[in-house]
Backbone as ProteinMPNN parsed JSONL, in Angstrom:
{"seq_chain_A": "XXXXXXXXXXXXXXXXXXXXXXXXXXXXXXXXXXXXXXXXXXXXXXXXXXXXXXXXXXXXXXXXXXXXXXXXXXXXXXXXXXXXXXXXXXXXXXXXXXXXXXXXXXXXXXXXXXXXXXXXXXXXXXXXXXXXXXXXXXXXXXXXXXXXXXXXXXXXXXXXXXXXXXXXXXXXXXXXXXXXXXXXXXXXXXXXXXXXXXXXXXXXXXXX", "coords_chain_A": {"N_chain_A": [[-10.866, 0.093, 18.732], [-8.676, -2.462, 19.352], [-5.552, -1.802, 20.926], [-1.565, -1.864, 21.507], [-0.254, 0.441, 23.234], [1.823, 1.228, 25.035], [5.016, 1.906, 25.676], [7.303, 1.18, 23.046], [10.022, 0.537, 22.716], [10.916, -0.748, 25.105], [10.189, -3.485, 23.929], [11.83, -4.003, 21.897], [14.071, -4.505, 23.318], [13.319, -6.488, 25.118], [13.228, -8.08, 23.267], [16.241, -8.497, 22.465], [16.925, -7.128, 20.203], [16.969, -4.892, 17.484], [13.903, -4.161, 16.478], [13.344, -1.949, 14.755], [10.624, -0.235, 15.731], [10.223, 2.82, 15.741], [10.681, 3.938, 13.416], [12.919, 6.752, 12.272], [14.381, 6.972, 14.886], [15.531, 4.764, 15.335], [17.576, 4.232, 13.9], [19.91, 5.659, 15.15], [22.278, 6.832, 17.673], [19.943, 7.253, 19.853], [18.641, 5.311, 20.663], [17.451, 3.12, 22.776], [18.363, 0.723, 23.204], [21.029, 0.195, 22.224], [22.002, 1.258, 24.723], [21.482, -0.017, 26.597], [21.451, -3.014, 26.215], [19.817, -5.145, 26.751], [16.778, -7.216, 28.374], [14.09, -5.302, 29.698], [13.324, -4.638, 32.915], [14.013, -5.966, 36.911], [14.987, -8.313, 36.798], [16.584, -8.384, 34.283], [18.712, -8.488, 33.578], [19.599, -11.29, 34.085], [20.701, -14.573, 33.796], [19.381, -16.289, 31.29], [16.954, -19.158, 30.947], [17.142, -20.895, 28.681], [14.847, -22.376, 26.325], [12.954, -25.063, 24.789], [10.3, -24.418, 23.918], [10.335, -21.615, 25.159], [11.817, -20.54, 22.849], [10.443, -20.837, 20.774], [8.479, -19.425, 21.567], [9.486, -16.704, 21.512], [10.084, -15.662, 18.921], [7.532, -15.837, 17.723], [6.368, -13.621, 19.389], [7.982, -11.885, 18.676], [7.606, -11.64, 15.805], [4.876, -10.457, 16.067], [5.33, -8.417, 17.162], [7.027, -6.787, 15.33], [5.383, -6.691, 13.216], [3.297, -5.457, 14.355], [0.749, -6.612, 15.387], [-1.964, -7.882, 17.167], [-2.09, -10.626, 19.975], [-5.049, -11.681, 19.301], [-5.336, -11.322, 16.589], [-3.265, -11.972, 15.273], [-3.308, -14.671, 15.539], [-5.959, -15.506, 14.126], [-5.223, -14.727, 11.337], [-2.64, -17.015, 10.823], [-4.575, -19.227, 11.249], [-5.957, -18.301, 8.994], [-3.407, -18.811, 7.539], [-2.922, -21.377, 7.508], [-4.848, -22.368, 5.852], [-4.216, -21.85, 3.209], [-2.258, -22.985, 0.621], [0.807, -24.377, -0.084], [3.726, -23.742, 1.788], [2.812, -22.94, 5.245], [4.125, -21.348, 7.106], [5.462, -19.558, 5.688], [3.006, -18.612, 3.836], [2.07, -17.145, 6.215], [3.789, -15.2, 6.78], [3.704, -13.299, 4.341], [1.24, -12.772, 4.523], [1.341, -10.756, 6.41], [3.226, -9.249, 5.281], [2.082, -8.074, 3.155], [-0.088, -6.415, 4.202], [-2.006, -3.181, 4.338], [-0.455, -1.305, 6.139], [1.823, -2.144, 6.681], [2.797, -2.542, 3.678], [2.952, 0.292, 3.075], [5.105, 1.262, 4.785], [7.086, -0.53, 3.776], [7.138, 0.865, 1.019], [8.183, 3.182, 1.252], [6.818, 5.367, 2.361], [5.606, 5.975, 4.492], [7.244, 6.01, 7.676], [7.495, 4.174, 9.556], [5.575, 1.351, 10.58], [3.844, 1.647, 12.639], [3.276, 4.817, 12.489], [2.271, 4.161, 9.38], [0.278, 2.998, 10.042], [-1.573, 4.875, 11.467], [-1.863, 6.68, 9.894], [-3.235, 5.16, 7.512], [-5.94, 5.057, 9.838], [-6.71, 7.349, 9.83], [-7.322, 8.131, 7.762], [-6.305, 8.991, 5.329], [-5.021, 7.716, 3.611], [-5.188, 5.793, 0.089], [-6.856, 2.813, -1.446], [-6.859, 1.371, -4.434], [-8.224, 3.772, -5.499], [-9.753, 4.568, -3.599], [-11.054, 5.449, -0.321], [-8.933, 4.461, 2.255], [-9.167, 3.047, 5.569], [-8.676, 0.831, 6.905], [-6.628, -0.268, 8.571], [-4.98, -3.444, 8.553], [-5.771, -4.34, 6.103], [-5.242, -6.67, 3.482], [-3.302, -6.489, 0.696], [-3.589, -7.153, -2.675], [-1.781, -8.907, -5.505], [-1.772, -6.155, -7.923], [-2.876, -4.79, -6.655], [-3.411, -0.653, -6.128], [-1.839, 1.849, -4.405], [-1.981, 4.768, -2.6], [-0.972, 8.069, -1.006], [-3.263, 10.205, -0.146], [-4.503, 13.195, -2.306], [-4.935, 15.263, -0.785], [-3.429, 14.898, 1.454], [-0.293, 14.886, 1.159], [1.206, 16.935, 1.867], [1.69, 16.553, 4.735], [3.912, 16.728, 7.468], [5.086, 13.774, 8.364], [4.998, 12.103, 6.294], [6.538, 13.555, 4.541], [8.904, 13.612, 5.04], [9.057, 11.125, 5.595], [9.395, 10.474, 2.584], [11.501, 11.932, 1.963], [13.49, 10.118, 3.311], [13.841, 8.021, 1.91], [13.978, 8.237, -0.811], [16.435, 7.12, -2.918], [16.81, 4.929, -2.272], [15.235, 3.334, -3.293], [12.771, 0.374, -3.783], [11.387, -3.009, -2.275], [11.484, -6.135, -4.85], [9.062, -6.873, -5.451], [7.143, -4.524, -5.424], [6.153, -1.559, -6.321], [7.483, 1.735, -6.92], [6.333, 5.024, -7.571], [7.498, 8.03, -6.633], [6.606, 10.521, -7.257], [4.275, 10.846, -7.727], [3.07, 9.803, -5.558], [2.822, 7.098, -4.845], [1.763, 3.629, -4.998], [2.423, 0.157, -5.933], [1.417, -3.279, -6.033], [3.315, -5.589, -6.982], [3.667, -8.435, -7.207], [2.966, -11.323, -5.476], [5.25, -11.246, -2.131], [8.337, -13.267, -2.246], [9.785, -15.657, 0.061], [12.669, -14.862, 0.376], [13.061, -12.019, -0.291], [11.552, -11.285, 1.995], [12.234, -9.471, 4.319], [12.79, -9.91, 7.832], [14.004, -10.498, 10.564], [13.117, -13.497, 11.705], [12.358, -16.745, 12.406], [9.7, -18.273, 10.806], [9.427, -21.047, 10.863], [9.405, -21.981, 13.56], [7.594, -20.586, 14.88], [5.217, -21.722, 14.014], [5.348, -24.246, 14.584], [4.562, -24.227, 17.643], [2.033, -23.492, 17.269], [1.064, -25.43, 16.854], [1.049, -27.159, 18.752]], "CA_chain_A": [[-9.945, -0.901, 18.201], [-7.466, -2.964, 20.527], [-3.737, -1.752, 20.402], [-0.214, -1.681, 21.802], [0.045, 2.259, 23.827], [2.872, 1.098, 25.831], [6.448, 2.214, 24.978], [7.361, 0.387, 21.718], [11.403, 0.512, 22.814], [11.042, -1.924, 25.833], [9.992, -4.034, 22.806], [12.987, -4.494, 21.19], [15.289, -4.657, 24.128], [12.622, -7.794, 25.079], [13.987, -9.195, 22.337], [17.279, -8.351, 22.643], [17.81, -6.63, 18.653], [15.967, -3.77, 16.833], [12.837, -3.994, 15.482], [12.709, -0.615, 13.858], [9.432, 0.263, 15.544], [10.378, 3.829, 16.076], [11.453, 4.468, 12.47], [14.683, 7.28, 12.565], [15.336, 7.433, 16.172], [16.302, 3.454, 15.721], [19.381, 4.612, 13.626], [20.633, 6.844, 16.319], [22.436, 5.905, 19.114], [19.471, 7.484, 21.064], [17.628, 4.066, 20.86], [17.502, 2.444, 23.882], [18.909, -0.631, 22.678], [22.575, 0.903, 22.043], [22.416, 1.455, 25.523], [20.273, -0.865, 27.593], [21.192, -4.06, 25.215], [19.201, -6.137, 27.824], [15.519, -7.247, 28.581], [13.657, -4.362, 30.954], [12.996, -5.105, 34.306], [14.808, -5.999, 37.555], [15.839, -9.766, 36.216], [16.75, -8.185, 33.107], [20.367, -8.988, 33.351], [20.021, -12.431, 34.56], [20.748, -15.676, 32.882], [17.854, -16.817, 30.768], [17.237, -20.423, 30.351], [16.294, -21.353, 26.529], [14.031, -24.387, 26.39], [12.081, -25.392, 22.834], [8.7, -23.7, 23.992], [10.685, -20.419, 24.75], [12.869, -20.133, 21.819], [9.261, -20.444, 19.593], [7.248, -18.134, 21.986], [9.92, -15.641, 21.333], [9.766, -16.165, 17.492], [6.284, -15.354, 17.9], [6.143, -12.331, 19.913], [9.217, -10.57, 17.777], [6.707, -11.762, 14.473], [3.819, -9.755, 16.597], [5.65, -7.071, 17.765], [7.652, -5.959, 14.335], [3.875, -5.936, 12.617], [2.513, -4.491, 15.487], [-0.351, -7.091, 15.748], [-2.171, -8.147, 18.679], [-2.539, -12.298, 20.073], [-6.059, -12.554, 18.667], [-5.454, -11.021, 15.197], [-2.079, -12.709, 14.92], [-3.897, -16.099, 15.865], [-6.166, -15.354, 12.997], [-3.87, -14.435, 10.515], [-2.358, -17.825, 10.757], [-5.603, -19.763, 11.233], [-5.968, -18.15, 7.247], [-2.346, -19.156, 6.223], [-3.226, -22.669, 7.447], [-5.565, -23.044, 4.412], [-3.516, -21.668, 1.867], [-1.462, -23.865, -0.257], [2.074, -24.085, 0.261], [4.235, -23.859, 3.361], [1.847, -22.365, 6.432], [4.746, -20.153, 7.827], [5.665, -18.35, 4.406], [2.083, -17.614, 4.105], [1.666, -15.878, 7.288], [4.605, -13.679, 6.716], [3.872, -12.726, 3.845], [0.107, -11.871, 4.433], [1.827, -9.695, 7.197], [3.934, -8.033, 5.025], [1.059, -6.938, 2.372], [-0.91, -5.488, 4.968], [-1.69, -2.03, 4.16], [0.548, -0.15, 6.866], [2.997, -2.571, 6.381], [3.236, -2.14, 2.304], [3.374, 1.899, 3.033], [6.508, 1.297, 5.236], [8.261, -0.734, 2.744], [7.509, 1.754, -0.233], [8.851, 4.481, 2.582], [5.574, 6.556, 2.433], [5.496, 5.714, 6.015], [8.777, 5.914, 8.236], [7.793, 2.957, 10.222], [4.375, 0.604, 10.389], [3.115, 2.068, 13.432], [2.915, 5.661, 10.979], [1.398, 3.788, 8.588], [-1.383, 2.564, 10.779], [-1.869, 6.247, 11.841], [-2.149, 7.601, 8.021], [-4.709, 4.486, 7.364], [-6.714, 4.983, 10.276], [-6.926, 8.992, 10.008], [-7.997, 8.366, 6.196], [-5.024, 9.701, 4.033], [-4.476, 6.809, 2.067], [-6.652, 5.342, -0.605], [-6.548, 2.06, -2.446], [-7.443, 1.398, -5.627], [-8.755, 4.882, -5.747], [-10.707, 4.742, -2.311], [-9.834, 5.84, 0.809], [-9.027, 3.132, 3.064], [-9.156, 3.176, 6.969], [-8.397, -0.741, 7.805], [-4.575, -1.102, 8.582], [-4.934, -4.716, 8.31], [-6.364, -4.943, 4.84], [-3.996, -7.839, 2.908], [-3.048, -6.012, -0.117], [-3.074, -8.215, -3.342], [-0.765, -8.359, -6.714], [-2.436, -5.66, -8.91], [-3.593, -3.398, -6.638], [-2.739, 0.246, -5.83], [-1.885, 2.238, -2.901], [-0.999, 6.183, -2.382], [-1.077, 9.218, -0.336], [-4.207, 10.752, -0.739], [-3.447, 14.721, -2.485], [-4.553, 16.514, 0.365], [-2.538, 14.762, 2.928], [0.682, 14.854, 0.812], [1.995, 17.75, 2.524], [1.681, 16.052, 6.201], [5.422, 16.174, 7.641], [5.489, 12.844, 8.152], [5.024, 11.795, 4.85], [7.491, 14.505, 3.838], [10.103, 12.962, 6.125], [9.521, 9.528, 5.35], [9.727, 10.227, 1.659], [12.893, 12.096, 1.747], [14.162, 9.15, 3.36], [13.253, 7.092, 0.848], [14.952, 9.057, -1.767], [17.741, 6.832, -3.731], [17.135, 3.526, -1.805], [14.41, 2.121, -4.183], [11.694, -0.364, -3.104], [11.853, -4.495, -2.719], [10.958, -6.229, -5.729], [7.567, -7.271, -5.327], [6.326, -2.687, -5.167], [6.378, -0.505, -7.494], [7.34, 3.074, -5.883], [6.234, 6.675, -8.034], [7.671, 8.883, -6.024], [6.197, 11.835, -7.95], [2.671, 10.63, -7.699], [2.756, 9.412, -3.914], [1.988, 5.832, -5.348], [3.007, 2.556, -5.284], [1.758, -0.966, -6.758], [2.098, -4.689, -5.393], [3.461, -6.228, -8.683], [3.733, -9.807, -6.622], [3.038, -11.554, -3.778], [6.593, -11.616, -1.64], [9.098, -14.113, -1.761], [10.261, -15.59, 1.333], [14.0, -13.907, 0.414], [12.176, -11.028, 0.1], [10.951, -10.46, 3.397], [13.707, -9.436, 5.405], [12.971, -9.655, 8.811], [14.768, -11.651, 11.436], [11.871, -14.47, 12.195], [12.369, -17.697, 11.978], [8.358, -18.882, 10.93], [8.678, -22.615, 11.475], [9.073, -22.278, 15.159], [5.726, -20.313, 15.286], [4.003, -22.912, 12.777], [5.392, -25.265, 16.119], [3.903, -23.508, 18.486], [0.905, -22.857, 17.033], [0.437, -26.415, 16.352], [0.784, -28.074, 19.717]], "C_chain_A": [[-8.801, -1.115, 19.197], [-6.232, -2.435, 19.812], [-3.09, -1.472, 21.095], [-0.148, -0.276, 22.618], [1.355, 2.239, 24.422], [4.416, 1.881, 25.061], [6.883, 1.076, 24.3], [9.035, -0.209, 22.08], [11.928, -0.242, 23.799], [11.264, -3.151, 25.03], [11.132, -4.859, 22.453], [13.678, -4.933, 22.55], [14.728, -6.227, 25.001], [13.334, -8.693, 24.167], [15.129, -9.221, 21.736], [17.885, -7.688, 21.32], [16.517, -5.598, 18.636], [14.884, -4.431, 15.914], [12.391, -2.981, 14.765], [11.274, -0.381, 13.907], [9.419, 1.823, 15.785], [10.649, 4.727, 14.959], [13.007, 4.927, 12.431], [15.203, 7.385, 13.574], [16.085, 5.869, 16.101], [17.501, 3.277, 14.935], [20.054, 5.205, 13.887], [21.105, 5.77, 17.368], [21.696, 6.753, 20.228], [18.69, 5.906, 21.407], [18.004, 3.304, 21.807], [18.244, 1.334, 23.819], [20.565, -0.632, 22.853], [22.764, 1.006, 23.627], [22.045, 0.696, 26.849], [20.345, -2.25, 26.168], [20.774, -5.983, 25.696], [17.641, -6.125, 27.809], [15.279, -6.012, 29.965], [13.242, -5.29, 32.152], [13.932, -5.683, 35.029], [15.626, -7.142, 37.262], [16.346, -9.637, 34.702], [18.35, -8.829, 32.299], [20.658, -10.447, 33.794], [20.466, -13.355, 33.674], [19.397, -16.209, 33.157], [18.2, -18.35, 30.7], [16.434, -20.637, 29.667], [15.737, -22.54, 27.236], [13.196, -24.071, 24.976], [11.232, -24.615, 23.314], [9.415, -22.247, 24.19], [11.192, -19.428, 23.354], [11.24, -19.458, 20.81], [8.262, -19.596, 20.223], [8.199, -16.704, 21.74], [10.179, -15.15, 19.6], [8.385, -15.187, 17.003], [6.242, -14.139, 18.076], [7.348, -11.402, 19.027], [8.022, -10.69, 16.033], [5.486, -10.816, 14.908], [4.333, -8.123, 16.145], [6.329, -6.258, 16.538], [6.341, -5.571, 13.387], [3.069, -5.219, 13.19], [0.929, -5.328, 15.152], [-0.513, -7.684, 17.03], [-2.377, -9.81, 18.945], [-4.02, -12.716, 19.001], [-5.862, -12.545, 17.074], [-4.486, -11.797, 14.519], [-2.186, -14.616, 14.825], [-4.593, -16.605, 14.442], [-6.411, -15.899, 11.605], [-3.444, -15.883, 10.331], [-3.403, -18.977, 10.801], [-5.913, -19.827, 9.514], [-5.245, -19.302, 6.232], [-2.478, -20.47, 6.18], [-3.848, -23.588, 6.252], [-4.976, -22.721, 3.532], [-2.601, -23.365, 1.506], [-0.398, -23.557, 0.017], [2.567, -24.014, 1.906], [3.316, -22.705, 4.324], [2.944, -20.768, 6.803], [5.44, -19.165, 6.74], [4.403, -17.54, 4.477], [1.876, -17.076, 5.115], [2.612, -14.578, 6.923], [4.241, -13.132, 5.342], [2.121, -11.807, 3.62], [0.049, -10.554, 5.125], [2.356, -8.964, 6.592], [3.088, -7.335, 4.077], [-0.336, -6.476, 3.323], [-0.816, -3.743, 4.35], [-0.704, -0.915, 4.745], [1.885, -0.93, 6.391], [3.804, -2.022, 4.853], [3.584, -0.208, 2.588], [4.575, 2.005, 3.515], [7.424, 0.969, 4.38], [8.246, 0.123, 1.549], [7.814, 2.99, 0.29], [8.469, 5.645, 2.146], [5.288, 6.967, 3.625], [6.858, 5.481, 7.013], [9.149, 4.899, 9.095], [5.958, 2.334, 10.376], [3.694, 0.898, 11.056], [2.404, 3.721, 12.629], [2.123, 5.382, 10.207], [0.244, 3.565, 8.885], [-2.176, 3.535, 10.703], [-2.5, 6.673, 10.64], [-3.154, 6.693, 7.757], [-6.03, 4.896, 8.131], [-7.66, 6.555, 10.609], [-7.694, 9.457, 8.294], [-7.282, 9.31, 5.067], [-4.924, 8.684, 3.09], [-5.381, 6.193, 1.646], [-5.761, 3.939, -1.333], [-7.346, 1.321, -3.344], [-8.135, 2.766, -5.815], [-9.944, 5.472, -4.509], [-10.149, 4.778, -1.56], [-10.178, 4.254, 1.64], [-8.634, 3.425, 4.485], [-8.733, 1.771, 7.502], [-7.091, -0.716, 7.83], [-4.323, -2.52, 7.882], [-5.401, -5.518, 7.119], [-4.66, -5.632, 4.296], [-4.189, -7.259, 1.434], [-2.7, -7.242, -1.445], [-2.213, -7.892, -4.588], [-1.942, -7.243, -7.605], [-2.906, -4.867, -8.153], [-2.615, -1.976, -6.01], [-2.863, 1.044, -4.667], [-1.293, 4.168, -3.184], [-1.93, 7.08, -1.11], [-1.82, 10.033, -0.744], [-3.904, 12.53, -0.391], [-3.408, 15.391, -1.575], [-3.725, 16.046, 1.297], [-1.183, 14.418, 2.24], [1.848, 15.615, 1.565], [2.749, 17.793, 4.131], [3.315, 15.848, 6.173], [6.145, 14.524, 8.155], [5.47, 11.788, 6.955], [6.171, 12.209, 4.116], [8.734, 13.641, 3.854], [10.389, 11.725, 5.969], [9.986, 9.282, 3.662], [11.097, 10.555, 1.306], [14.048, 11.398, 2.295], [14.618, 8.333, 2.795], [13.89, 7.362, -0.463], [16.279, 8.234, -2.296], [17.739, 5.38, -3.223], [16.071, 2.685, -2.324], [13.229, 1.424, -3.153], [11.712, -1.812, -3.526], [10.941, -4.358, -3.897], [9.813, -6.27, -6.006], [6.629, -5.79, -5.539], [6.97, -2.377, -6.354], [6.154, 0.821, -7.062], [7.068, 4.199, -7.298], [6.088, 7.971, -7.004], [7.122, 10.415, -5.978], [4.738, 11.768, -7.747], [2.296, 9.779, -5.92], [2.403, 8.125, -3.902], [2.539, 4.713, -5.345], [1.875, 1.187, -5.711], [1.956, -2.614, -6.005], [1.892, -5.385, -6.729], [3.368, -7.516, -8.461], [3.512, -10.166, -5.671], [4.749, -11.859, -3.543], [7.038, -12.67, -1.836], [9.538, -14.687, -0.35], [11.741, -14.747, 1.549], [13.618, -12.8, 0.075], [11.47, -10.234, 0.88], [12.092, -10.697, 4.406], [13.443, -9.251, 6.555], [13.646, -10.937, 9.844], [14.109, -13.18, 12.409], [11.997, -15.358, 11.616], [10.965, -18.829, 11.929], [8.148, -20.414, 11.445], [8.378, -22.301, 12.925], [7.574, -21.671, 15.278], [4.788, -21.026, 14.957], [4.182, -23.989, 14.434], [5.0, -25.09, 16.683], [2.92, -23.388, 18.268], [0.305, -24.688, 16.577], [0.544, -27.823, 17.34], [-0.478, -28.384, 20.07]], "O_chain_A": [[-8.14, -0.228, 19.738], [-5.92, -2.53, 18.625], [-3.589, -0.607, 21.815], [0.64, 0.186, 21.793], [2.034, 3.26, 24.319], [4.517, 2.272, 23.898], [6.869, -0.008, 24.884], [9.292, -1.361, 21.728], [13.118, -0.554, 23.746], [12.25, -3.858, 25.235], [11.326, -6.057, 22.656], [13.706, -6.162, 22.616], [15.572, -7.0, 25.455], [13.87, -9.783, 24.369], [15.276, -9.795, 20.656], [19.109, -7.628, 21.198], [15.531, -5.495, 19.365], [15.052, -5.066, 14.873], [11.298, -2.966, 14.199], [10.575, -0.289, 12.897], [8.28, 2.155, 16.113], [10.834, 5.933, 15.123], [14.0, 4.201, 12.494], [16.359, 7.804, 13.627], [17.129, 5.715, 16.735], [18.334, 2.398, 15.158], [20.974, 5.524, 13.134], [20.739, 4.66, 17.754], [22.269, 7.051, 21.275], [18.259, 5.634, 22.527], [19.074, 2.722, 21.626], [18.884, 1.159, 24.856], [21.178, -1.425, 23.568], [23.944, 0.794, 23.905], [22.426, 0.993, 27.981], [19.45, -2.376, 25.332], [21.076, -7.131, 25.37], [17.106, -5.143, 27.294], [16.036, -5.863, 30.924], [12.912, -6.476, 32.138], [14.885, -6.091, 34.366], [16.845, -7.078, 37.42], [16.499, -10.632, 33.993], [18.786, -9.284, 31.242], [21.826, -10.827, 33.878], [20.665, -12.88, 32.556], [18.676, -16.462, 34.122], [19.325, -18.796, 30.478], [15.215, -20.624, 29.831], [16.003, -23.273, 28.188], [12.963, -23.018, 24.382], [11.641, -23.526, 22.911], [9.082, -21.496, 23.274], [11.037, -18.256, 23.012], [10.975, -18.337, 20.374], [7.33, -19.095, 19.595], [7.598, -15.631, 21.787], [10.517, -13.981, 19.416], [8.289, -14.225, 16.242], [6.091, -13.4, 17.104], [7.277, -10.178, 18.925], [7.833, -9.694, 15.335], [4.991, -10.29, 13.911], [4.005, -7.223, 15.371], [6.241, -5.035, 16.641], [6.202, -4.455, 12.888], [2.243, -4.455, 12.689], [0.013, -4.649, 14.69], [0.379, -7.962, 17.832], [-2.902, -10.361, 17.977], [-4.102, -13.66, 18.215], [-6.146, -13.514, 16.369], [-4.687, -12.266, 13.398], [-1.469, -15.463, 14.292], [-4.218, -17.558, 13.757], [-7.099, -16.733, 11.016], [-4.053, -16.241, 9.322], [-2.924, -19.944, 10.208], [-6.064, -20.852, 8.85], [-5.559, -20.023, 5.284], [-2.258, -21.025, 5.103], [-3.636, -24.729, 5.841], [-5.184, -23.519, 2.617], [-2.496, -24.433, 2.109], [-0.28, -22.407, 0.44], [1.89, -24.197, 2.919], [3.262, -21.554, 3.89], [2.619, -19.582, 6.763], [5.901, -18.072, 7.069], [4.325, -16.381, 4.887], [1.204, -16.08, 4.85], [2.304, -13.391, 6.818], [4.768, -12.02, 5.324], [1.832, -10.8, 2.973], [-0.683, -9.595, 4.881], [2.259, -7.799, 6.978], [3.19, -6.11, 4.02], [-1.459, -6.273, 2.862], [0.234, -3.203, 4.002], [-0.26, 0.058, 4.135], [2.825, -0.377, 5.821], [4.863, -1.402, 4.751], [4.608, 0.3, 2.13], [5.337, 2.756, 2.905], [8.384, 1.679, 4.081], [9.32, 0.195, 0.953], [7.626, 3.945, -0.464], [9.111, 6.608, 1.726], [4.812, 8.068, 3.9], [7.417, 4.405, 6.798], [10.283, 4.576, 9.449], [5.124, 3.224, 10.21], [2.543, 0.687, 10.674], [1.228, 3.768, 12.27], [1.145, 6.119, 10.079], [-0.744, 3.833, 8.202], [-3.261, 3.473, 10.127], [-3.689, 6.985, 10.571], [-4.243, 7.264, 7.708], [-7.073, 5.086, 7.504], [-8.686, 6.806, 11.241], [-8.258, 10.457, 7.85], [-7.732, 10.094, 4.231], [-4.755, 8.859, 1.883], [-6.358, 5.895, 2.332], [-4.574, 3.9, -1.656], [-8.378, 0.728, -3.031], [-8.92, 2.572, -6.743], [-10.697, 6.445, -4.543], [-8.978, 4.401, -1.517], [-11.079, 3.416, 1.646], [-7.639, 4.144, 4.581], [-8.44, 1.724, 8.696], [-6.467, -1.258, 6.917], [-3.625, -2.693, 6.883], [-5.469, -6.74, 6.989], [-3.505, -5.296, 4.557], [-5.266, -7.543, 0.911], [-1.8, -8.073, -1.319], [-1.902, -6.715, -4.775], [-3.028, -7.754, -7.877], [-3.516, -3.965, -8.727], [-1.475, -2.085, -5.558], [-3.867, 0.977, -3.959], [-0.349, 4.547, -3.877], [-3.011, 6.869, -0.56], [-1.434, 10.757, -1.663], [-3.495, 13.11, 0.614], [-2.443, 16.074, -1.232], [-3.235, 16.888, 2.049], [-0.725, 13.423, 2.804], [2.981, 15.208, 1.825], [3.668, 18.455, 4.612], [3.949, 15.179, 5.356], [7.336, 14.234, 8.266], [6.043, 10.699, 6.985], [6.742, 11.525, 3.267], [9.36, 13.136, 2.923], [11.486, 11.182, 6.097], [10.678, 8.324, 3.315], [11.815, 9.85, 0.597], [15.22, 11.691, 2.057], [15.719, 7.835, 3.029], [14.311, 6.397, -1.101], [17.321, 8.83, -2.025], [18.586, 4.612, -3.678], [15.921, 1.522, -1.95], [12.898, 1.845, -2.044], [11.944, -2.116, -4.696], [10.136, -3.474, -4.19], [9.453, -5.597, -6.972], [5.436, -5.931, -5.807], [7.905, -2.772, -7.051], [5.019, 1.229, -6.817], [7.914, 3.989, -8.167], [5.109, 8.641, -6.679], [7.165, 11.229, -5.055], [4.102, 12.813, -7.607], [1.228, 9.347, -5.486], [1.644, 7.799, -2.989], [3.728, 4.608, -5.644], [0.654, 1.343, -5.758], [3.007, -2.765, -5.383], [0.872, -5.668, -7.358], [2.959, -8.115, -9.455], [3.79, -9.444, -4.713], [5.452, -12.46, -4.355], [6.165, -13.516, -1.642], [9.611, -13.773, 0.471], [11.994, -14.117, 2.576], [14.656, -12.253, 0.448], [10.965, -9.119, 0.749], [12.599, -11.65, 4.997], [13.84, -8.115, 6.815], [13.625, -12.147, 9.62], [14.555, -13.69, 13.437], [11.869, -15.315, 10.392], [10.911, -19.858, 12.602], [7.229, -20.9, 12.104], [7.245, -22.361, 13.4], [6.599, -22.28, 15.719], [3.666, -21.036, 15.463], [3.25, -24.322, 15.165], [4.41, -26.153, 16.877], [2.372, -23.015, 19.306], [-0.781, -24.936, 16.052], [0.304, -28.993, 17.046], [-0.685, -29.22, 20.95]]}, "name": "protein", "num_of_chains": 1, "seq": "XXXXXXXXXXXXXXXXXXXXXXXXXXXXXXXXXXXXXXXXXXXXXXXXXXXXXXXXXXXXXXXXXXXXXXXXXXXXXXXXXXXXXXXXXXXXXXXXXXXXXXXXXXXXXXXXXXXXXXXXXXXXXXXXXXXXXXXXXXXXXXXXXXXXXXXXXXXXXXXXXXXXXXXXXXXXXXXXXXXXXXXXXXXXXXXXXXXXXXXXXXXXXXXX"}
C-alpha cells in the first residue's frame, strides 16, 4: 500500500500552520513550526508569489496532507463527492472526516490519524463487531467503531485516551470511554469539521 514515510513536520511548515500530524509533540514548543515558521528548503524564506492556481493547489495539498491521503486516492474521493447531492466540496470533507482513522482521532482513541491508520492496519480495531484493516473505509451514521479487547492495553491507546479525558467528542460521535467505543450518530456538518481548508478552491481546481 502507497504512503507518505517522509518526515510529516516539513509538512506543516510547507504550509506555513500546524496540521497536528504528530499528535502531542504539536502542542509543544518542540514542533518545528514554533521554530522554523517557514517553508523547508534553501528558498524557504523568500517571497512567494500567490497567483489563483497556487492559492487552490495549496488548499489541496493542506486537505491531503491533514488526512494523510495520497494524489490518486484524494482524486478519487472527490470523483465520488461529485455524484453526491449537495455541494461537491462539503461532500469530500466530510467523506474524509468519516474515514475510519480519521473517526478514531476525533473520538481520541487515536492521538493523531496517522496512529489511527497504524491501529487499522495492524488489526486492533473492529467495526460493527469485525475487525477492520482498511483505513480508508467511509464510516456511515449508525455504525460502530472500538478498540478491539486485546489491544486495549497498547500505550498508545492508553495515551491517547487519557488525553481525551474531559474534552468530549464533536457532535456527530458518540464516545464510551469505558467500553473503548464510539458511534457515528450523523453525517458531519460543514461547522463541524474544523479544519482550516477552504473546499471551494479545490472543487476549482479540480474542475479546470
Amino acid at each position: 500500500m502507497a504512503r507518505y514515510t517522509e518526515g510529516v513536520c516539513r509538512l506543516c511548515r510547507r504550509e506555513r500552520m500546524k496540521l497536528f500530524l504528530k499528535g502531542p509533540k504539536c502542542d509543544t514548543m518542540k514542533c518545528p513550526i514554533e521554530r522554523k515558521p517557514y517553508p523547508p528548503g534553501e528558498h524557504g524564506r523568500g517571497r512567494i508569489r500567490e497567483s489563483e492556481y497556487m492559492l487552490q493547489l495549496r488548499e489541496k495539498q493542506k486537505a491531503r496532507r491533514i488526512y494523510g491521503v495520497l494524489e490518486r486516492q484524494f482524486r478519487g474521493m472527490f470523483a465520488k463527492a461529485e455524484q453526491q447531492k449537495g455541494v461537491t466540496g462539503v461532500a469530500l470533507l466530510q467523506m474524509l472526516e468519516c474515514r475510519v482513522d480519521s473517526v478514531l482521532y476525533r473520538l481520541g482513541l487515536a492521538p493523531s490519524r496517522s496512529a489511527g491508520r497504524q491501529l487499522v492496519r495492524h488489526r486492533h480495531v473492529e467495526v460493527n463487531g469485525k475487525v477492520m484493516s482498511i483505513p480508508s473505509y467511509v464510516m456511515k451514521p449508525g455504525e460502530t467503531i472500538a478498540i478491539r479487547e486485546k489491544s486495549r492495553n497498547l500505550p498508545i491507546v492508553l495515551a491517547a485516551l487519557e488525553k481525551q479525558k474531559g474534552r468530549g467528542s464533536p457532535d456527530w460521535l458518540e464516545l464510551d470511554l469505558d467500553a473503548y467505543r464510539g458511534r457515528v450518530l450523523q453525517t458531519p456538518s460543514r461547522e463541524s469539521i474544523q479544519i482550516p481548508v477552504n473546499e471551494q478552491l479545490i472543487v476549482e481546481l479540480y474542475s479546470k
